[in-house]
N, C-alpha and C positions, 0 to 999 in steps of 0.2 A: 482566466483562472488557471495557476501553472495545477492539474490535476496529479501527475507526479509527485509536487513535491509534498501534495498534501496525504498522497497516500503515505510517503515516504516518514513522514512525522509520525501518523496515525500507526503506520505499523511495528511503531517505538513499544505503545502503549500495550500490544498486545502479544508481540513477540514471542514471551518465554511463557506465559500464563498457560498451562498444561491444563486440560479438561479431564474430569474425574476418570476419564477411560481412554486411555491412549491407543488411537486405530490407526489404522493404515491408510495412504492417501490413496483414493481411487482414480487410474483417466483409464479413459475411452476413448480410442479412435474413433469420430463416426466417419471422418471420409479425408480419404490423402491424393491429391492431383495426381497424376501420370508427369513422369519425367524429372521426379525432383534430385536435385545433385544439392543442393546446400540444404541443411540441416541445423537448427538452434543450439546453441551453447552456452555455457556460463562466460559472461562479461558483453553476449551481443545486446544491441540495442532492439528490440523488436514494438512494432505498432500491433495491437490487438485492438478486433473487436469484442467484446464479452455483454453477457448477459448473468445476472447474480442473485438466486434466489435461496430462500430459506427451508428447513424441511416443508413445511407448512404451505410449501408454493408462492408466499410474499417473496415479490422481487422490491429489492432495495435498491441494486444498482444497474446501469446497465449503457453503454455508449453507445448504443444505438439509438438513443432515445434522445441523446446530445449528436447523433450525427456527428460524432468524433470521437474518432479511435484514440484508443489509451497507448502513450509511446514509455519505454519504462527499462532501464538496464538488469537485463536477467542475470541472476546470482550474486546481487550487490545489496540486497538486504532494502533495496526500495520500493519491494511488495510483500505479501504474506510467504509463507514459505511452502508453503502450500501452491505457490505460481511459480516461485524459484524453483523447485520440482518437478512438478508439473507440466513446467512449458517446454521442457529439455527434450533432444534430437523432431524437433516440429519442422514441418515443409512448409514455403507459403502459403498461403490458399488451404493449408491443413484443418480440419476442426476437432473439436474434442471436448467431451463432456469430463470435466473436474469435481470429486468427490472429496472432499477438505475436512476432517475432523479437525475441533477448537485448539486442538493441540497446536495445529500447521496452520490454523487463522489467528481470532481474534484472544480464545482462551475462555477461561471464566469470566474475564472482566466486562469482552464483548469489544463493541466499539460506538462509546454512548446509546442514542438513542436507536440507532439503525443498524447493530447488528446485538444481538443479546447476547450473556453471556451462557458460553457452553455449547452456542450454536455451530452448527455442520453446517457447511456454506455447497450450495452447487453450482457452479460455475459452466455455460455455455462458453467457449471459447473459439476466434478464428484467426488465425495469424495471415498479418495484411504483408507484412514485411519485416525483413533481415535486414536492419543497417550496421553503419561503422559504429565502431566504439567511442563516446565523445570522452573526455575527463568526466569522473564523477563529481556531479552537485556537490560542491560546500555547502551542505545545507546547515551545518554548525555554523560558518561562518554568516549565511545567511541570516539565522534569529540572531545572533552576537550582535545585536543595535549598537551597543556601546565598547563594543572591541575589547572585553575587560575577558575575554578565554573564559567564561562563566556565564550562563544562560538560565535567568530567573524566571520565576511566572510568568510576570509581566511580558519579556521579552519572547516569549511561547504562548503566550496568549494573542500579542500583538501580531505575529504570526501566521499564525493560525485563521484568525481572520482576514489577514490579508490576501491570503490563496483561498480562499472560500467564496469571497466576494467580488465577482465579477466584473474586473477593469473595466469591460465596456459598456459597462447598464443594461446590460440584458440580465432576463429575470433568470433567480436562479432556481436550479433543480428541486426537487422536493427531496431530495436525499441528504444534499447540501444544507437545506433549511433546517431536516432535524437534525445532523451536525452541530449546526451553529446552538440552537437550543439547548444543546449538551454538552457546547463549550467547555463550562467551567471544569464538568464531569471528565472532557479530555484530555485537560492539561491534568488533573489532577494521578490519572492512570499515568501519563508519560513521566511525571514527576517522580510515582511511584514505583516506576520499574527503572527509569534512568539513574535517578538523584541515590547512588548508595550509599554513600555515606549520610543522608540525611542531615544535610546540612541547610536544606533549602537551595541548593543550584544545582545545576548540571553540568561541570565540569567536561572540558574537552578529551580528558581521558576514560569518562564516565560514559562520556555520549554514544551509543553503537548505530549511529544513523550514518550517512555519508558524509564524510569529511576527508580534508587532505589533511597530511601531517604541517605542512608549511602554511602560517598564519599570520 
């Protein structure tokens, strides 16, 4: 399951959605190695470990629990903005506790069933590594099943489950599960913040996910 690109989608839906009270993002160092000479950036690639609970103490997400770290291009709009933030000038081996008003997460809409909407997210964070920069995901071109530069329901529905559902038969997550249950609920958030002219598609000029101009 490409886990990037599914955040990548889901962070369509919740992007600009502003919570009743706009705060400030909080981090916390809790601990930085001896000797660090390279520092995180906008465009690096970084693997994280993370752990992601709610005020309430419910953890919803978390890779250590998958035993695989999350790989994900910082300031490219492929995680909340809250992480593009966030994860900025971090050492290897760094950690750091993330405090994310709905404003820099999911918003009022949430994100289906596994995050609500309005919710303050706190994020455990440890950075595994600093890579190179690869091209950014054509994730437009990705749902574009039928190459028509226009991306319907269907085509983001069909999607959506595809990165959800586990190529190799192993079972999947219980984060991932109520995901898929709120499906329809997903596409319909991404529809309704992508699609502005309300025409029913999401047009390639419409789309603010990762894309190249060249198609």
């Amino acid at each position: 399951m490409t886990l990037r690109c599914v955040l990548a989608v889901l962070a369509l839906a919740g992007a600009t959605f502003a919570g009743p009270e706009v705060t400030e993002l909080k981090v916390e160092v809790v601990s930085v190695p001896e000797g660090c000479t390279v520092k995180s950036k906008q465009g690096d690639m970084l693997t994280m470990h993370y752990t992601g609970t709610l005020e309430n103490g419910h953890k919803f997400d978390s890779s250590y629990d998958r035993d695989q770290p999350f790989t994900f291009q910082l300031g490219v709009g492929q995680v909340i903005k809250g992480w593009d933030q966030g994860l900025v000038d971090m050492c290897v081996g760094e950690k750091r506790k993330l405090v994310i008003p709905s404003s820099l997460g999911y918003g009022d809409r949430g994100a289906g069933n596994v995050i609500p909407g309005g919710a303050t997210l706190f994020f455990d964070v440890e950075l595994i590594n600093i890579g190179d920069t690869p091209p950014t995901t054509n994730v437009f071109k990705e749902i574009d099943a039928d190459k028509d530069n226009m991306l319907s329901r269907e085509e983001v529905s069909d999607y959506l489950k595809k990165q959800m559902v586990p190529q190799d038969g192993s079972e999947m997550s219980e984060d991932v599960k109520q995901m898929l249950e709120s499906h329809d609920k997903l596409v319909e958030e991404i529809f309704q913040h992508e699609d502005k002219d309300k025409n029913g598609f999401i047009s390639h000029e419409e789309f603010s996910g990762p894309k190249h101009d060249e198609l």
